[in-house]
N, C-alpha and C positions, 0 to 999 in steps of 0.2 A: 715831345708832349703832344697829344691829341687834340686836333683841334676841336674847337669849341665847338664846332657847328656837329659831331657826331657825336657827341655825350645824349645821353639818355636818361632821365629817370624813370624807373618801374616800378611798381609794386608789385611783390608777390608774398602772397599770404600775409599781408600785413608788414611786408617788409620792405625799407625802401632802397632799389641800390643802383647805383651809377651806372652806366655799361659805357662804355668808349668803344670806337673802331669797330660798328658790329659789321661792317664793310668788307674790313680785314679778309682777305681770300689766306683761308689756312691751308686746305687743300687744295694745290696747285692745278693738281691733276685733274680735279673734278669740279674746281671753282667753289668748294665750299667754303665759305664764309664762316666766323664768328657767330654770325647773327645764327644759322644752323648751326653751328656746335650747341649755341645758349636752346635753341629750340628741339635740337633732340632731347640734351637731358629734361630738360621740361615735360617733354613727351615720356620719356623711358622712368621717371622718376617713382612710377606706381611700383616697378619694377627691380630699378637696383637700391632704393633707399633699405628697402629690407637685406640688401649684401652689405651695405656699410655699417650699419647702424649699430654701433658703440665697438666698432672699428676703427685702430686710428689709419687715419687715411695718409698713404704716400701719394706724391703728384709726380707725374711726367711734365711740366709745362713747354709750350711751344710759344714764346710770346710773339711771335713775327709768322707765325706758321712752321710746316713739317719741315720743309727745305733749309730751314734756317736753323741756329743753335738750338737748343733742347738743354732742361738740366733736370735730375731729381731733387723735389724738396719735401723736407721730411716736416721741419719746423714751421709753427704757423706765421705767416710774412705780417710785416709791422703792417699797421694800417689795416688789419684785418676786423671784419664789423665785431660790434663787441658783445652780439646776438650768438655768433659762431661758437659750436660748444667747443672746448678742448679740452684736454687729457693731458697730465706731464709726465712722461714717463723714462726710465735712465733710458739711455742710449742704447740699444739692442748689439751695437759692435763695441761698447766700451768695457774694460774692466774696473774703473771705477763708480762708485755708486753717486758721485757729485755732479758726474755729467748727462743730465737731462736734455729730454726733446720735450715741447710741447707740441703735438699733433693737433691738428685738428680732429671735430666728430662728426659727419656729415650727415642727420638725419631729417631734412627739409627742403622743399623744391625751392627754397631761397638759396640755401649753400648751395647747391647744384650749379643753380644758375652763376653765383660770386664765384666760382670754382672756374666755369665756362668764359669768364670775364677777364682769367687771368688767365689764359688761356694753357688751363690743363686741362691738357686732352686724356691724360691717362692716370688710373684712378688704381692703385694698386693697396690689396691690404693685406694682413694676417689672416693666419685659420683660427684665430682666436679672438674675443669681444673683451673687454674691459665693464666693471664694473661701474655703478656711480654717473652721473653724467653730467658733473664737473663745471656745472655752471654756480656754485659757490665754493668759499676755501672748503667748507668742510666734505661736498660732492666730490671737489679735487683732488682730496688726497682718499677718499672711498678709491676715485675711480683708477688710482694709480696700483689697484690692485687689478692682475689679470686672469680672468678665468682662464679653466683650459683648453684646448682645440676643443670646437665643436663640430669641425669635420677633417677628414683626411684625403690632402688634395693631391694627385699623382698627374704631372705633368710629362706630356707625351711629346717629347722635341724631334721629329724627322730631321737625321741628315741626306744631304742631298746626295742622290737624288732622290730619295724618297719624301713621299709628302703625305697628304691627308688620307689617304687609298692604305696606305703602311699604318698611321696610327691609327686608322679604323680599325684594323686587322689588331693590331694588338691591345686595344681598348676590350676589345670584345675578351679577349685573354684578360686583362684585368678584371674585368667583370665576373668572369667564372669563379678567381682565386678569391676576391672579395665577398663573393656570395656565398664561398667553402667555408668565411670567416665571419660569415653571419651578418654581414652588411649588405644590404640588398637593396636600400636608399644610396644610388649612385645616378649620378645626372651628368651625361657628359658635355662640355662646353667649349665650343670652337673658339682658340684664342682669340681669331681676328688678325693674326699674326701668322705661323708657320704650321705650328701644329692645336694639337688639343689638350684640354684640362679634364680630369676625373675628380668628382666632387662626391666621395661617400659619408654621410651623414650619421654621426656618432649619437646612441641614444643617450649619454652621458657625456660632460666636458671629461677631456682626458688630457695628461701633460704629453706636450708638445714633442718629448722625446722618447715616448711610447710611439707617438704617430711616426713619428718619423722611423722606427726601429721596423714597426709594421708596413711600412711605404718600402724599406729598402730590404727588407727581405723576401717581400710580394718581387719587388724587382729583382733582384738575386735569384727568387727560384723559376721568374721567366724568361731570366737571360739565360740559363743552363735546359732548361726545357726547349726553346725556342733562338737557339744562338744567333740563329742565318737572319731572325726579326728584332729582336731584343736585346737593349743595351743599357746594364747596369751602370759601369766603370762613368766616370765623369770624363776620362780623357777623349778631348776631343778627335784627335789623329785615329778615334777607332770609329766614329759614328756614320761615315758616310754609309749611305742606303739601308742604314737601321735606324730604330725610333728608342732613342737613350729614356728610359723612365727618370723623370727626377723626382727622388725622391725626397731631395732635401728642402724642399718648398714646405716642409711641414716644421721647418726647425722654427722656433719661439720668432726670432731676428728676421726669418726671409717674410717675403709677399708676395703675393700674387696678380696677377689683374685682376680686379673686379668683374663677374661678371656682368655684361651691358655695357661694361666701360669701352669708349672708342681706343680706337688705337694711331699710334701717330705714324703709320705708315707712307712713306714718300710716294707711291703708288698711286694707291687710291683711300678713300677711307672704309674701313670697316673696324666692326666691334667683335667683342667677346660676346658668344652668344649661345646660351642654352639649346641643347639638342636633341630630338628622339633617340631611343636604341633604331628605331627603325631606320631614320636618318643612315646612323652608323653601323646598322648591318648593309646596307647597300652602299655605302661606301667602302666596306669593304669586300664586295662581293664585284663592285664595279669600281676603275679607276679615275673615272671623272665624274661620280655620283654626287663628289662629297665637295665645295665650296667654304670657303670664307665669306660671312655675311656682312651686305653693307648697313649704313644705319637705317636705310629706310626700309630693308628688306626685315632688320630685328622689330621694329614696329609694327610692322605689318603682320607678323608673327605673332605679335604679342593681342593684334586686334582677332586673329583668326584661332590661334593654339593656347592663348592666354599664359599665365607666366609658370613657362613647364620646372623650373630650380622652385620657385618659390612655392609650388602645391604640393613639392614632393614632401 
């Protein structure tokens, strides 16, 4: 239990909420604390509430920090404010229709922060928004209806040794095929993690198993164009020094990181973070161009280039 002397009460926006341990060193590596986790998204919130928003939100949580256990939770934990919107929706891996999740909806610089409190670092969702926004029974059962992907997301996994220099190189290839198919809203986004995300932006919601039909045979026809860079097959034992497109991050069930969302890396910290093309032609023109951003370097980015996903 926490001791007394580090509890906290805040308001934000009208909201009142606890914080415990903002002391807490999450990242080991760089001594970042809680109290910075709850102060980025604070900061970043202009930014990713528009990625979440009537998205049900999955959590990575770290409650001891990166070095320590980690688990994902999908369900919104007891004790959770009763301000916090949520969504109940069947189970995305179940075949029966009786077993429900209740998600949470994150669309406020107070959940952010109660998100940061419980120390989820990593904020992962659908290509697809929910209906309804579930703060009464009858919103609730509106919002248990889901629209369709409103974008299609192509994730770019380097195996080693290739790294961000390799999915530049073939991002740029995505981009060609995408724009052949008439989607020309694409915004590429450094996971924060290994490699990079493709976020093409659908003028219509469409179902989840169109996007993903479309994700995997954009991949299909650049692993056969492009064999020596690109890799369709899931199997691991093929990927080293190629960049595997997944293409199944577009199924109804999978998620993504959010982008802007931090990442729980043992490392150091960085986030997921929207990118130029220009960015990702010189990273693939040169092999030490392209970086993983930390959180303060995304901020800063967002005070100079403003919020490049969200204008497109």
């Amino acid at each position: 239990m926490a001791d007394d002397r580090t509890r906290v009460r805040v308001e934000v926006e009208g909201r009142v909420l606890v914080l415990t341990s903002l002391e807490k060193v999450m990242f080991p590596g760089t001594g970042m604390t809680k109290a910075e986790v709850v102060g980025y998204y604070r900061e970043v919130a202009p930014a990713i509430l528009p990625q979440l928003k009537n998205r049900p939100v999955t959590r990575l949580r770290f409650p001891h920090g990166v070095t320590e256990q980690s688990f994902f939770e999908k369900n919104l934990p007891s004790g959770a404010p009763s301000w916090v919107r949520r969504v109940t929706l069947v189970s995305p891996h179940s075949r029966r229709a009786d077993e429900l999740v209740t998600y949470p909806l994150i669309d406020d610089v107070a959940g952010l922060v109660w998100l940061g409190q419980l120390g989820a670092l990593e904020l992962h969702v659908p290509q697809w928004r929910v209906t309804g926004d579930g703060t009464t029974d009858d919103e609730a059962a509106a919002a248990r209806r889901q629209r369709g992907a409103d974008r299609v997301v192509i994730d770019l996994d380097p195996g080693a040794p290739a790294g961000l220099h390799e999915c530049a190189q073939a991002a740029l290839l995505v981009r060609d095929v995408l724009a052949g198919a008439g989607l020309t809203d694409v915004v590429p986004v450094t996971s924060g993690s290994k490699g990079l995300q493709l976020y093409a932006m659908l003028p219509t919601p469409t179902d989840p198993e169109q996007t993903r039909e479309m994700a995997k045979t954009i991949a299909d026809h650049l692993q056969a164009e492009h064999p020596e860079l690109v890799l369709s097959s899931m199997a691991k034992q093929a990927r080293s020094g190629k960049v595997f497109l997944d293409w199944s991050q577009n199924v109804a069930a999978k998620t993504t990181i959010c982008p802007y969302s931090l990442r729980g890396k043992k490392d150091s910290p960085f986030a997921a973070a929207p990118r130029t093309w220009a960015e990702i032609e010189e990273g693939a023109a040169d092999e030490i161009a392209l970086d993983q951003l930390t959180p303060r370097q995304v901020l800063d980015r967002l005070d100079s280039l403003g919020d490049i996903l969200n204008a497109s």
